[in-house]
N, C-alpha and C positions, 0 to 999 in steps of 0.2 A: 510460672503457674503457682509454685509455694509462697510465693509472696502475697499473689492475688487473695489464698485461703486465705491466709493471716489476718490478712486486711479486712476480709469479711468476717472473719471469728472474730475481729475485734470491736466492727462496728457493731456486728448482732450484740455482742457482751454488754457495750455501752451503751443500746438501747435497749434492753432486757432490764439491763442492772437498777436495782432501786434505789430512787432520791435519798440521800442524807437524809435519815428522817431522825429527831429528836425521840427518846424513851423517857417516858415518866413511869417509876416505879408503883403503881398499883396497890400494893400494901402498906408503902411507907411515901408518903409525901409531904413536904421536902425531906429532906435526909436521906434518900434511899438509895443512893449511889451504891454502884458493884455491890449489887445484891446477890447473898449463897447462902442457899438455904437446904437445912440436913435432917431429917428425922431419927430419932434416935429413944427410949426408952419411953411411948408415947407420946412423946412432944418435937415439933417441928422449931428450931435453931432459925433463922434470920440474922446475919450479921449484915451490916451496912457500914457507906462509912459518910464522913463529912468533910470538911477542907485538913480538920485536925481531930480526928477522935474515929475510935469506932466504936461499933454498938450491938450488940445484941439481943434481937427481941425473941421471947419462947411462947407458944401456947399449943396448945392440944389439938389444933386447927390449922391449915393454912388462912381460912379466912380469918378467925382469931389470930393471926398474925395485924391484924390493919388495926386493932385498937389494945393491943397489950402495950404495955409500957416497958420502951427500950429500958438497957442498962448501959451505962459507957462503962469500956473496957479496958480503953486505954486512950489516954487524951495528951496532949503536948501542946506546950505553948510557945517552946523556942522556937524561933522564926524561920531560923535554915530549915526545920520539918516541915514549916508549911506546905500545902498541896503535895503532901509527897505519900500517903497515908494512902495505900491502894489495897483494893481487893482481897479480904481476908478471907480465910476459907477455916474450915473444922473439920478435922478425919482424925478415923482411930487408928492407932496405928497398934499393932498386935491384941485388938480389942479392947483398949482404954482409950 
């Protein structure tokens, strides 16, 4: 009989569960991959990144996130780095 549930908790999950669906980042297009975004001394932080660089846009807004102009922060061209540039994040750590 535990098997039977199984079977049904599994089909229910894989007809529930939602198609692969692609994200396109809203405030930054192209470029917006692993988007984290932080508020901090009136202004909202966006970092993103690319195949080789990341970047960081600031403004006072989150919608003024979608037309301020990024800064790259850190770029590399050696080729073993390529695609490897993942997800950066910003935290204070004991308030700085």
């Amino acid at each position: 009989m535990s098997k039977l549930w199984v079977l049904a908790l599994t089909l229910l999950c894989a007809f529930f569960a939602p198609s692969a669906l692609s994200f396109t980042n809203p405030l930054k297009n192209p470029n917006g991959s692993d988007p984290f975004i932080v508020h901090d001394s009136g202004y909202y932080y966006l970092t993103t990144t690319t195949w080789n660089n990341v970047q960081i846009t600031r403004a006072t807004s989150i919608a003024g996130l979608k037309t301020a102009t990024p800064v790259t922060v850190y770029s590399t061209s050696t080729a073993s780095r390529c695609c490897n540039v993942w997800a950066p994040e910003i935290h204070k750590v004991n308030g700085m």
